[in-house]
N, C-alpha and C positions, 0 to 999 in steps of 0.2 A: 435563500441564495439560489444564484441560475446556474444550473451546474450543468454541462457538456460531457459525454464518456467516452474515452477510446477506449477498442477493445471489447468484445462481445462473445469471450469462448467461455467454459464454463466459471470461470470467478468473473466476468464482466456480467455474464447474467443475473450471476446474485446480487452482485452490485446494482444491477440497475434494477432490480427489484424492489430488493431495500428502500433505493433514494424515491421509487415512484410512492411506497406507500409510508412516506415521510412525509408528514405534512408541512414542517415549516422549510423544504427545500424543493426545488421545482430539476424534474429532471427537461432538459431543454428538447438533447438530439443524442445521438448517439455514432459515433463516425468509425467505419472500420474502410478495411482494405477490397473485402469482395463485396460484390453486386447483389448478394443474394441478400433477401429483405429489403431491399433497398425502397424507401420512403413506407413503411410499417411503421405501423405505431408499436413502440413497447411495450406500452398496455394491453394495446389487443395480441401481441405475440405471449403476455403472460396471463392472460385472460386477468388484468387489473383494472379494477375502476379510478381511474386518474384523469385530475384537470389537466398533468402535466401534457406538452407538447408531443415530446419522446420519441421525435420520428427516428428510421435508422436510414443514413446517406452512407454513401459510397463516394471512396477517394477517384474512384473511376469515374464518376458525374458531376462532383462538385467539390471545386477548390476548399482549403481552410480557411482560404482568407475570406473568401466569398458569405462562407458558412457565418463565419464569426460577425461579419457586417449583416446580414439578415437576419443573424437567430443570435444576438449577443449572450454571454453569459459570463456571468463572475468568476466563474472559477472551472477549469479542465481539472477532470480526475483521469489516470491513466493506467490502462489495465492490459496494453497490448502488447508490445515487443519491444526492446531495448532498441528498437531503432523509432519507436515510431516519435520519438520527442524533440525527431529532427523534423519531424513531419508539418508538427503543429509552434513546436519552440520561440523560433524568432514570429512569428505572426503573434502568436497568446501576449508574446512578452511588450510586444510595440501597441496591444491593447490597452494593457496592463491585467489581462488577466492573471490568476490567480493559478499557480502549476502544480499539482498533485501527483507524486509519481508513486508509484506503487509497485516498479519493476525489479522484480528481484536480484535479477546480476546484469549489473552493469559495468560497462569496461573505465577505464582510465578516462578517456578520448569523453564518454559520455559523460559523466560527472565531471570532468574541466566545462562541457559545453552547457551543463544545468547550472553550473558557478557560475560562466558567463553572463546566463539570462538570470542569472539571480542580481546579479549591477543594474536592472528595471525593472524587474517583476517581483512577486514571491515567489519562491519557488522551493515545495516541499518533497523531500523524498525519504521514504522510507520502505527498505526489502520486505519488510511484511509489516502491514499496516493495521495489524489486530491490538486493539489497543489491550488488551492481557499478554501478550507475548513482548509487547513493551513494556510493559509495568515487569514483566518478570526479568527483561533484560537490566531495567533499570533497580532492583529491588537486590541483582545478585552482582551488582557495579559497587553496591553500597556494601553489601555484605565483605565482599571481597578486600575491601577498603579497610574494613573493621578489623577482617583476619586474611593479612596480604599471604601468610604462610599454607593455607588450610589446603587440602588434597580437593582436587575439584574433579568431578567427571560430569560428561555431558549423554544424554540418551533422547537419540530422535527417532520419532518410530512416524510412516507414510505408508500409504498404498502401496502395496506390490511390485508394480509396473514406473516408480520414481528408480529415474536415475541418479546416481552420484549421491554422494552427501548434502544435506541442508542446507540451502544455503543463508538460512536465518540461525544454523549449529552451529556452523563457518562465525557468521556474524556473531555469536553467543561470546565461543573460544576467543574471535581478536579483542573482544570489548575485555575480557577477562584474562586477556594474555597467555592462554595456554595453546599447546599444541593441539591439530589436530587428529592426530593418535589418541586422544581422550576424547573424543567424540565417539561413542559408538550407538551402529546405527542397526533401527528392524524395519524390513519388508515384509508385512503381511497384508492379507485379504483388502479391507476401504478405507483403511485408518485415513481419516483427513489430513491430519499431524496432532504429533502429542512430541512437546517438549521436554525435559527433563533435565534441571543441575543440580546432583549432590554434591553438598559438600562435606567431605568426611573431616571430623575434629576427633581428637583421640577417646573422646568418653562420649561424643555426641553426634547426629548428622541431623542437618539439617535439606529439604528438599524441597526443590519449589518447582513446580510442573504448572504447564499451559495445553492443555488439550483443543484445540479447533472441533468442534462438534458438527459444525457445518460452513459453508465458503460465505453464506451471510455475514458473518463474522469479519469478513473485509469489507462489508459494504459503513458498517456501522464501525468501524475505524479509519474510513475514508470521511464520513461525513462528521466526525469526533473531530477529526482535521481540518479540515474545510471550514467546521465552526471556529475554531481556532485560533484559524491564518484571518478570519474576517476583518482585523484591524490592525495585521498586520503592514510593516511597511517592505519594503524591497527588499531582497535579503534571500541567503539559502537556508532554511531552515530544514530539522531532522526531530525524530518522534520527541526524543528526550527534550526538545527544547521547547515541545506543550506538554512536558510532565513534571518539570522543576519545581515552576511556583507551586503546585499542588505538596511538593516536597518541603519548601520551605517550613521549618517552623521555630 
């Protein structure tokens, strides 16, 4: 698959690391906002040995539409800012490329507008796109189901310097219906993220944690996706709906 990246700050790096030394997916280009790197190869900025193309453009030199008629590709993944999928959106969709969003909070106003372009594209979003932090969201949707009564608490623990609450904890507590007062959160030292929901049962608890080790980890839950959506048809799609059938049984 030809894959396009927006977004290039520290999770777009590992991202585009990832997809370079993936064999069976070509990274095309790489599209940000500033000028700096502008037409670099991603390879030589990670010192990687890759056929991929992986130049880096600039919104400042070269339209999206332009981009997408010269350097086609299957599928956009998206790692920049809640605004930028106005950027690329109506062009990917009148493609029919392939939308991969991976932006963590998004408003109201954005998500009508990715529903929009989900009426001609595919179009996938998911707030954190590791696919163990989806299986745990999905593993404690069932659980919860099984014992609607059981005491739940959530424990998110991030780097030092993260503000606010999680907002894949946020995401945990609405899937699980509880308040965000049972989120409780630690700041320390480089933690990446480390997940945490117990559930307390009166003679038992059970605990299921997802730790992030490294931001690679969004690269290889991006392209989990992307493999995915390949025959999919138009449509807004979310994590859970590439984890179901593996659920069935």
């Amino acid at each position: 698959m030809k894959i396009g990246l927006f977004g290039f700050g520290k999770t777009g790096k590992a991202v585009a690391s990832v997809i370079l030394q993936n064999k069976e997916h070509s990274l095309q280009w790489i599209y940000r906002k500033t000028n700096r790197l502008n037409n670099r190869s991603a390879s030589e900025f990670f010192g990687i040995e890759s056929t991929d193309a992986g130049n880096i453009y600039s919104e400042n030199n070269l339209s999206i539409e332009k981009l997408l008629d010269e350097h086609p590709v299957d599928a956009i993944i998206d790692f920049s800012s809640s605004d930028g999928i106005y950027t690329y959106g109506d062009a990917a969709a009148k493609k029919n490329v392939k939308i991969i969003s991976a932006i963590s909070h998004y408003t109201v106003k954005e998500i009508n507008f990715l529903k929009k372009l989900a009426k001609k594209a595919t179009v996938f979003w998911s707030p954190n796109i590791t696919l163990g932090i989806n299986y745990l969201l999905y593993a404690s949707t069932f659980l919860k189901k099984i014992a609607p009564s059981v005491d739940i608490e959530i424990i998110e623990e991030h780097f030092k310097d993260k503000k606010g609450i999680s907002g894949t904890a946020i995401r945990i507590a609405d899937a699980l219906d509880i308040k965000d007062e049972n989120i409780n959160t630690v700041r320390a030292g480089g933690i990446v993220g480390k997940h945490e929901v117990i559930f307390g049962f009166p003679f038992q608890t059970v605990r299921l944690i997802h730790e992030s080790i490294s931001r690679d980890a969004f690269g290889n839950g991006a392209l989990f996706a992307a493999e995915h959506l390949a025959d999919k048809k138009s449509g807004f799609y979310k994590f859970e709906d590439l984890l179901h059938p593996y659920f069935n049984v």
